[in-house]
N, C-alpha and C positions, 0 to 999 in steps of 0.2 A: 425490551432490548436494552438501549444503552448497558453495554456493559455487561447485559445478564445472562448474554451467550456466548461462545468461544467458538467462533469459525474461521482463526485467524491461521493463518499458516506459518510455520516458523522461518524455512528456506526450501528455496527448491532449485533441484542438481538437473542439468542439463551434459548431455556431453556434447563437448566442444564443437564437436564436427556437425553438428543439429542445432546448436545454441541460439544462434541469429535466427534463424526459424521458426526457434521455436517460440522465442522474444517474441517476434514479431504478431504472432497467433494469439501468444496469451494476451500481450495488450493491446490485441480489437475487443478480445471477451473480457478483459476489465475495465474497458473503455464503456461497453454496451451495460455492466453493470449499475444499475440506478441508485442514487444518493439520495438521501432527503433525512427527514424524519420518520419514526416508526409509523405515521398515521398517514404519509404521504402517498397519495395513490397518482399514477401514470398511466399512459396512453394504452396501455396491452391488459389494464384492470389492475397489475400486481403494485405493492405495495416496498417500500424502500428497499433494497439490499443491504446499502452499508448504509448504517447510521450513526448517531454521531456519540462521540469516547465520552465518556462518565464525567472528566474534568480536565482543567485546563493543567494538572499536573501531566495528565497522559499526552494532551497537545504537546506539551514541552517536551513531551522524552521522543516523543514521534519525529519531531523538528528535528532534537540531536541528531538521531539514528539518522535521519536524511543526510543531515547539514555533516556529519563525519565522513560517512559513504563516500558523499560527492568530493569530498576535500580530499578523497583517495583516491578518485580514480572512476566510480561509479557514474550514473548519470541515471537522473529519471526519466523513463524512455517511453512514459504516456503521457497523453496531453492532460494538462492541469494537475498532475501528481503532486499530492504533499499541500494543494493549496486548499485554507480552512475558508468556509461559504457559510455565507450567513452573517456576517458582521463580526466585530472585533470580539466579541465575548462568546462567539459560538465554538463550539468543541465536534464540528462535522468536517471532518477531512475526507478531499477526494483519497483515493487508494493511489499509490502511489510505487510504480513497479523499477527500486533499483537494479540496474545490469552494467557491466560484471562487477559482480560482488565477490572479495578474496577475505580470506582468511585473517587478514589483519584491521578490517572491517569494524567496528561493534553488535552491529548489526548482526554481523556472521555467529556471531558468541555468545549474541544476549536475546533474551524472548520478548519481542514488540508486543505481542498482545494488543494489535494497531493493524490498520491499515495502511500495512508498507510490507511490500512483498519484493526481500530478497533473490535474486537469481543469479548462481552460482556455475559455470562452466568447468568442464572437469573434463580429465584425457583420460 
């Protein structure tokens, strides 16, 4: 893992009139997805979902993309999004679900490669 898979999403479009909806749906299912490390096993037998960025260059740029978002207008609308576990030198970010995300974003423009998932409303 770390790193050595791509299952990251770039953005995802909602239309407006279903958007809070839909918000709300997908972050119980990113909520319920499990954190840790690749060897970490939990309650149901399975084994990490998201695990943790390659290095503390990728922590940084994941912070940005949040810390711009918000300064725009965004907000992260699951519990604990964006915050890194495991101590000051760890590189395991919960996922972290910006909404409304626009166009003048960085986020919107640029590929996280990160667990931070843009959601974009649209008419």
């Amino acid at each position: 893992y770390n790193g050595q898979r791509c299952t990251a999403l770039k953005i995802l479009f909602a239309p407006s009139e279903h958007a809070a909806a839909f918000v709300e749906k997908f972050v119980k299912k990113v909520e319920a997805i499990t954190t840790g490390l690749p060897w970490d096993t939990f309650e149901d037998g399975g084994f990490s979902k998201i695990t943790p960025l390659p290095n503390q260059k990728r922590v940084s740029y994941m912070k940005k993309l949040i810390e711009d978002a918000v300064s725009k207008g965004a907000k992260v609308v699951n519990k604990d999004g964006g915050t890194i576990v495991g101590g000051a030198e760890s590189t395991l970010m919960i996922p972290a679900v910006l909404y409304p995300v626009t166009n003048d974003m960085d986020v919107y423009h640029e590929e996280q490669f990160g667990p931070v998932i843009p959601i974009v409303a649209y008419d």
